[in-house]
N, C-alpha and C positions, 0 to 999 in steps of 0.2 A: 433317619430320613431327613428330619428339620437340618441337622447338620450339612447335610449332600446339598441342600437347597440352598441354604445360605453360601457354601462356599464356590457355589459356583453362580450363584450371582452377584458375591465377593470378588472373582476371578473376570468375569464377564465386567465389572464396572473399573477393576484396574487396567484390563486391557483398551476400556473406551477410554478412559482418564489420556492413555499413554499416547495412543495416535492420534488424539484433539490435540494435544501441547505437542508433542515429538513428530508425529508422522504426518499430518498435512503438509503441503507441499503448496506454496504462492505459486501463480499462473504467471507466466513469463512471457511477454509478446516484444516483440522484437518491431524496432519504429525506424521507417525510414525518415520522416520529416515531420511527421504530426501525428499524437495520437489525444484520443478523448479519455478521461479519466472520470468514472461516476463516483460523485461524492455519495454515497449513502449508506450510512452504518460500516463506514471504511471506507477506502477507496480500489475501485475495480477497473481497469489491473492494480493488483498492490506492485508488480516488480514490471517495469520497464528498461529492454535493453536498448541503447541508443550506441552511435558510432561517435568517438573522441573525434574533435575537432569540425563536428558538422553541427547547424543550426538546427535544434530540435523545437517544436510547438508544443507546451505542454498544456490540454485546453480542459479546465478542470469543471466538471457540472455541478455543481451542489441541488440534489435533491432533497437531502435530510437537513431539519429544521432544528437542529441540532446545534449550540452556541461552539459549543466542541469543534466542530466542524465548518467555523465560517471564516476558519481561515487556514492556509496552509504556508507550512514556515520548512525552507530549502536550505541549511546552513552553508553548502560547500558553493552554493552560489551566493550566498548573500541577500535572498530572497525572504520577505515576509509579505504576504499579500491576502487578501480581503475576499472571500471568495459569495458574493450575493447570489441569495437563495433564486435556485430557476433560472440562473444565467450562467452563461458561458465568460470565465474567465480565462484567459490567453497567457501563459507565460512563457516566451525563450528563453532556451538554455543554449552555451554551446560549452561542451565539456572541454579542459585544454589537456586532461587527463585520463588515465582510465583508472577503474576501481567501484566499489559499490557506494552508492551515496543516498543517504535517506534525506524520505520528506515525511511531515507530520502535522497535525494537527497544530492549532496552538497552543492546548493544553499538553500534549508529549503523549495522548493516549493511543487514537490512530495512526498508524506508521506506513510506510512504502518505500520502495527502494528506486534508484534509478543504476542502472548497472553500465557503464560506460566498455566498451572493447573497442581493440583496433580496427 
């Protein structure tokens, strides 16, 4: 009986293991000109779709005091910026391409996408 118990709470903690890493799925909101992004313990939305070639707002909140977190670094724009706790910081983007492009932390821990389409 001890054996039936362990294996199926063996079983039950691989299948929890496997849809925390594989099967979540990031929330994906689609921007016409401005969206707000909450910094805390990651950033929410992590994936933002935006239209190529149009002026996008990307207005980032930092609630978490978090040193990890006080800044957010853009590579395919060329962006590193300073994000102060309990304010609203502002950045434009305007994509000249489409494709997925990540933003992160400036340590490389927190991650986000910005998804460009026609």
């Amino acid at each position: 009986m001890d054996k039936i118990i362990v294996a199926i709470l063996g079983g039950g903690g691989i299948a929890f293991v496997l849809w925390f890493f594989l099967g979540k799925k990031s929330k994906e909101v689609k921007v016409d000109d401005r969206v707000e992004i909450i910094v805390e313990g990651g950033y929410s939305p992590e994936k933002i779709v935006v239209k190529k070639d149009q002026k996008t707002t990307l207005v980032f909140n930092r609630k978490d005091p978090s040193d990890c977190l006080a800044e957010v670094v853009i590579p395919e724009f060329k962006i590193r910026k300073s994000l102060p706790l309990g304010k609203n910081t502002e950045i434009e983007i305007v994509p000249k391409k489409t494709g997925e492009f990540g933003f992160e932390c400036g340590m490389g821990m927190f991650k986000g996408k910005i998804v460009v389409k026609e």
